[in-house]
GUMAR-384640 format. One record per residue (C-alpha): residue in one letter; x, y, z negated. Coordinates in steps of 0.5 Angstrom, whole numbers, plus 2048, in hexadecimal, padded with zeros to 3 digits. Layout:
AXYZ/...
end
This chain:
X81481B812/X81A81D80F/X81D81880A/X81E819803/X82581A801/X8298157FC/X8278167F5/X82D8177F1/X82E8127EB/X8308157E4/X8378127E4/X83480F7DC/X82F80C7DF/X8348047E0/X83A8067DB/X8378017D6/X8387FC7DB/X83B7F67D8/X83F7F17DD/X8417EC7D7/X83A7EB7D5/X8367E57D6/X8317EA7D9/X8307EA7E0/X8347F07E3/X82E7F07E8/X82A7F17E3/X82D7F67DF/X82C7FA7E5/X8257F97E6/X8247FA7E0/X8268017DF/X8238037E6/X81D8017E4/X81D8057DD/X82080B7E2/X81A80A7E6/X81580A7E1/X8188107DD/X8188147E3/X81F8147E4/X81E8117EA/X8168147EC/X8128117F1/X8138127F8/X81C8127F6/X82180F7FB/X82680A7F8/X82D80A7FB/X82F8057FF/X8318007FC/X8397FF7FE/X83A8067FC/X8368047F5/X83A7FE7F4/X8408017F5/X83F8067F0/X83E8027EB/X8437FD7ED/X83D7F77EF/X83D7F27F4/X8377F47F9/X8347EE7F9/X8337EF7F1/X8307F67F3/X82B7F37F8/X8297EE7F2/X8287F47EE/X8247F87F4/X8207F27F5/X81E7F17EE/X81B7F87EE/X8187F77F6/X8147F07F3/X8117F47ED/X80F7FB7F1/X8128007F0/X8177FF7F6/X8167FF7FE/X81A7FF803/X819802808/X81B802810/X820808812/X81F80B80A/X823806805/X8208047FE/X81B80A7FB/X8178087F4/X80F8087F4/X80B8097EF/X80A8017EE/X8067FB7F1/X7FE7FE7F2/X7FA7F97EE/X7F27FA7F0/X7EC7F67ED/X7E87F37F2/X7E27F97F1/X7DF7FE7F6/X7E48027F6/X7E88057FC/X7EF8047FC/X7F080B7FD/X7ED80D7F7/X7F18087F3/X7F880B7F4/X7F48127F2/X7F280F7EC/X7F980C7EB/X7FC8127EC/X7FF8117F2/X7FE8157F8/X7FA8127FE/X7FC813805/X7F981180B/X7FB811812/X7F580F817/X7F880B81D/X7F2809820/X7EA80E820/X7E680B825/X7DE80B826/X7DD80582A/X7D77FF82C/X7D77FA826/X7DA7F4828/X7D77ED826/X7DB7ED820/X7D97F481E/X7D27F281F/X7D27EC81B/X7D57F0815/X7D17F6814/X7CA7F4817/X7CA7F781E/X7C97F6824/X7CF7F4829/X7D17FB82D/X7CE7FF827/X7D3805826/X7D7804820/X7DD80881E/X7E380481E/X7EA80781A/X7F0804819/X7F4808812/X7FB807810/X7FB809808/X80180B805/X80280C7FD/X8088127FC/X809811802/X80B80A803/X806806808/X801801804/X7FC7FF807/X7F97FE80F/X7F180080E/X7ED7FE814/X7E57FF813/X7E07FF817/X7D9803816/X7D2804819/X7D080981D/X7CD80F818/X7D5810817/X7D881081D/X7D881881C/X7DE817816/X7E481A819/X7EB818819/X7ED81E815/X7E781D80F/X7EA81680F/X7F281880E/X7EF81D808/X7EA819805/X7E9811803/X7E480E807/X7DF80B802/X7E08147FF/X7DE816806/X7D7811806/X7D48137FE/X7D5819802/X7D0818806/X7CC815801/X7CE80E801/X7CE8097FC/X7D28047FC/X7CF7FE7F8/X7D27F67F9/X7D87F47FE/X7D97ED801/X7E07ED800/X7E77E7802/X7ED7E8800/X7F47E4804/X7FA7E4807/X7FD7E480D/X8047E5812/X8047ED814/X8017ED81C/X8027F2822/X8057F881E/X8047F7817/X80B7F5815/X80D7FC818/X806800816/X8087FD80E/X80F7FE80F/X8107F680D/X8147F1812/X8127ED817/X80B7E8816/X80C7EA80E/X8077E880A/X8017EC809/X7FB7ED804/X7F47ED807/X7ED7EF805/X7E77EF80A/X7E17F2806/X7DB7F4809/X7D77FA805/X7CF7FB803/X7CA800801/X7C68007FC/X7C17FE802/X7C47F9803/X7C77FC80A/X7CE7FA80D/X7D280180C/X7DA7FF80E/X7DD7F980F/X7E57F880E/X7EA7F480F/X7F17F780B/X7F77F480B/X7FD7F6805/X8057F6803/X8047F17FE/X80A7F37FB/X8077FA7FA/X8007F77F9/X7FC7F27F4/X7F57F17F3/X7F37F07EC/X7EC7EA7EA/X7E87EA7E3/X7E67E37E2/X7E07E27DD/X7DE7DB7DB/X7D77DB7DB/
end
């Protein structure tokens, strides 16, 4: 993938910042970046300068520009990325705990769903397997392992297992369409979900996948999907960016 040239900032955008205010400096800078970022002066998928070229241009110390960068990054609207510098995202997916697919959350959100299908296996189902969907052990079941992106930038590593009347879903169907898209296709209706969500350390290649560093911090979810029969359909174990990603409850008092 070729990577984005740096984004140009309009040279107005900082001449208003004041060195003799009690106002932080760091802030006067994230300040303006985040209105750049939500006028689309900088649009979603831009790359910042570095920041020893920016803080020289502005005549600030890099320490305050990292503060500056990191404030944005905490709040979702920067990520850093491996090898690719600072890009802007759109902001911090927010998703309700619905039957929804995360696929068509970013869609609805505006922002554009990417998958790269890592794993497309149809194998025996293991005990685990079993004990989740309801089979028997060494049924056939299709095992995938998904990255999603969200404007390109890597969001989510999906890893589902379904039962044997979908192992002809290809890879190809999957890197197009969301998988819940791909099964009302096939007529069915997803009813009631067991659902838990955690957190963990990144294992094995997540950090990398995610573009994180080394054991960070990721959000799980493991649902295991049914039927308006009741039947098992997909079992899923997720994990998430948190610094991209949060998941939103309703809480009503009875």
């Amino acid at each position: 993938m070729q990577m984005q040239p740096e984004h140009p900032l309009p040279r107005d955008l900082f001449g208003d910042l004041d060195k003799t205010s009690p106002v932080p400096l760091y802030y006067q800078v994230a300040t303006r970046l985040e209105a750049a970022i939500h006028d689309d002066v900088l649009p979603p998928g831009a790359r910042l300068e570095n920041e020893i070229s920016l803080g020289h241009r502005l005549g600030l110390s890099r320490p305050t520009i990292r503060r500056a960068i990191q404030e944005l990054v905490d709040k979702g609207l920067l990520v850093r990325r491996r090898g690719i510098g600072t890009q802007v995202v759109r902001g911090k997916v927010t998703r309700n705990v619905e039957l929804t697919s995360l696929y068509e959350d970013l869609s609805r959100s505006g922002q554009a769903p990417g998958t790269t299908v890592i794993s497309h296996e149809v194998r025996g189902a293991t005990r685990d397997d079993a004990a989740h969907l309801s089979i028997e052990v060494d049924a056939p079941v299709l095992h995938l392992v998904r990255l999603r992106s969200a404007d390109g930038v890597p969001l989510a590593i999906l890893d589902n297992t379904l039962p044997s009347e979908f192992v002809d879903i290809t890879a190809d169907d999957l890197a197009e369409r969301g998988l819940y898209q791909l099964l009302r296709e096939r007529g069915v209706t997803i009813r009631i979900a067991t659902q838990r969500i955690g957190a963990r350390s990144a294992a094995g290649a997540e950090s990398e996948l995610l573009e994180l560093p080394d054991a960070a911090a990721v959000l799980t979810m493991s649902r295991t999907a049914f039927d308006t029969t009741g039947r098992a359909v997909e079992y899923g174990e997720h994990c998430y960016r948190p610094d991209l990603y949060a998941f939103e409850i309703t809480l009503v008092d009875r």
